[in-house]
C-alpha positions as CSV (number, residue, x, y, z in Angstrom):
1,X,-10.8,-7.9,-15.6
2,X,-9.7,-4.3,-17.4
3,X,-6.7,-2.6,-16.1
4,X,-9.5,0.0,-15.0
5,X,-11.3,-2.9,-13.1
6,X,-7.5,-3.5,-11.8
7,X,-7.8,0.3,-10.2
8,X,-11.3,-0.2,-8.8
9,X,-10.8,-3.4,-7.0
10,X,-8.1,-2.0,-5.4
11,X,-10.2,1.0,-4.7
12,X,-7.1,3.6,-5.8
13,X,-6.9,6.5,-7.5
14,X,-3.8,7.4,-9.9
15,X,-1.2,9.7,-8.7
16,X,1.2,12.2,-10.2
17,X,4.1,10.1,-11.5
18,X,6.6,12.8,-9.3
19,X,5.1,12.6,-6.4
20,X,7.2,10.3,-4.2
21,X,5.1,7.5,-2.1
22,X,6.2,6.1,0.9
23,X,4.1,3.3,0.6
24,X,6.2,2.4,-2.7
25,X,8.6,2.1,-0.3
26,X,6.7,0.2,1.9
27,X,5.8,-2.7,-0.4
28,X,9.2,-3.0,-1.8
29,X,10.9,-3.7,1.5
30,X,7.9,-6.4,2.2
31,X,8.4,-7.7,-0.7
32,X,11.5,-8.3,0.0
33,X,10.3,-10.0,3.1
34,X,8.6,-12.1,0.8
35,X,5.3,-10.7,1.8
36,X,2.9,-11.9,-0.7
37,X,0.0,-9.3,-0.7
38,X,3.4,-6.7,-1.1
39,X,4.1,-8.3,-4.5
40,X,-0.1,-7.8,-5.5
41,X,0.2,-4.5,-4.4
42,X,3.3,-3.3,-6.7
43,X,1.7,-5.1,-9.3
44,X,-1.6,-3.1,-9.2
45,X,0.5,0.3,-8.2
46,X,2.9,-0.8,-11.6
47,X,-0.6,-1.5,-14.0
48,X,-2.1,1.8,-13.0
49,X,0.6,4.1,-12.7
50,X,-0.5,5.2,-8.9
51,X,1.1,6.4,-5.9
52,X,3.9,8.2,-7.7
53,X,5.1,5.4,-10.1
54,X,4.8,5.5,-13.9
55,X,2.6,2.7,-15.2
56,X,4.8,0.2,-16.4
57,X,3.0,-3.1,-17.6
58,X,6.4,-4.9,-17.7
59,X,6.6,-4.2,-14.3
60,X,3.1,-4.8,-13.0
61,X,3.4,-8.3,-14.8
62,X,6.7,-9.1,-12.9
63,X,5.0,-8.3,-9.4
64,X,1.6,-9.9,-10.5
65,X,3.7,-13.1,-11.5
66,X,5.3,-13.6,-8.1
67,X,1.8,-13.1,-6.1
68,X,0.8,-15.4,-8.6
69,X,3.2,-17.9,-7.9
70,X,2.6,-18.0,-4.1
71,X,-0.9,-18.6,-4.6
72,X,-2.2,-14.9,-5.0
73,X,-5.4,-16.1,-6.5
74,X,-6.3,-12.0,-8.0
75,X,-2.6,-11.8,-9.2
76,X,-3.0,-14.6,-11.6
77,X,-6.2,-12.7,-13.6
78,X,-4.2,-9.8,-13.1
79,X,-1.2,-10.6,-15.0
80,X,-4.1,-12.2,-17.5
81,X,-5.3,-8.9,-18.0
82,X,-2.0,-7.1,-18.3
83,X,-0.4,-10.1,-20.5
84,X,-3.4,-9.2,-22.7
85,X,-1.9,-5.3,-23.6
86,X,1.6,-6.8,-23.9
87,X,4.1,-8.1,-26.9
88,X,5.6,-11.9,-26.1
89,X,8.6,-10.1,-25.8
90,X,7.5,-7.9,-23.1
91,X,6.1,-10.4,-21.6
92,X,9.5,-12.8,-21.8
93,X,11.0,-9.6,-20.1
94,X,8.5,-9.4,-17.0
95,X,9.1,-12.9,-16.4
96,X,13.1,-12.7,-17.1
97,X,13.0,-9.8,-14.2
98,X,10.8,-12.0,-11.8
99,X,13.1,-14.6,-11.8
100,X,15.9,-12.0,-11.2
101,X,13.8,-10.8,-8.4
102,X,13.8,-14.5,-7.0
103,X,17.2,-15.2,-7.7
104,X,18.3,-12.0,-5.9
105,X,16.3,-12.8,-2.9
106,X,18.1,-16.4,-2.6
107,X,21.8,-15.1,-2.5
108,X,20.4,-12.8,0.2
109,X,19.2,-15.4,2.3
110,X,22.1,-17.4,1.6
């Protein structure tokens, strides 16, 4: 699966990068939640640069990485796809910020 296949599954259409979204929003305090299908969603916003974000595959790897690791089945040929247009050390860095993400979310609950 493409990045563009990434866009069309998820049936969205890029937006302006300064156009603020509250469904960024949205997702992010979800995800927060732990809400799974959150963490896809940021991932495909992040690979295709939609709904007022600036594609950023670092990013989009992070978020695809933690569906992935609850079991998102799409998340993990997702990240496949955007590991594919990334360096190793890009890559180290997505996966450095998911467990930041993780860690974060255990002192809150703490």
């Amino acid at each position: 699966m493409e990045l563009a296949k990434i866009e069309t599954f998820a049936k969205i259409t890029p937006a302006q990068p300064a156009e603020p979204d509250l469904q960024v929003a949205q997702c992010l305090a979800a995800a927060a939640a732990g809400d799974t299908s959150a963490y896809f969603d940021l991932g495909v916003m992040y690979s295709t640069g939609s709904h007022g974000v600036a594609a950023d595959m670092i990013e989009a790897h992070k978020w695809f990485n933690l569906a992935a690791s609850r079991g998102h089945e799409e998340a993990a040929w997702c990240r496949a796809d955007v590991a594919d247009e990334m360096t190793a050390r890009e890559i180290a860095e997505a996966q450095r910020r998911a467990r930041e993400w993780l860690s974060a979310g255990t002192r809150r609950a703490a």
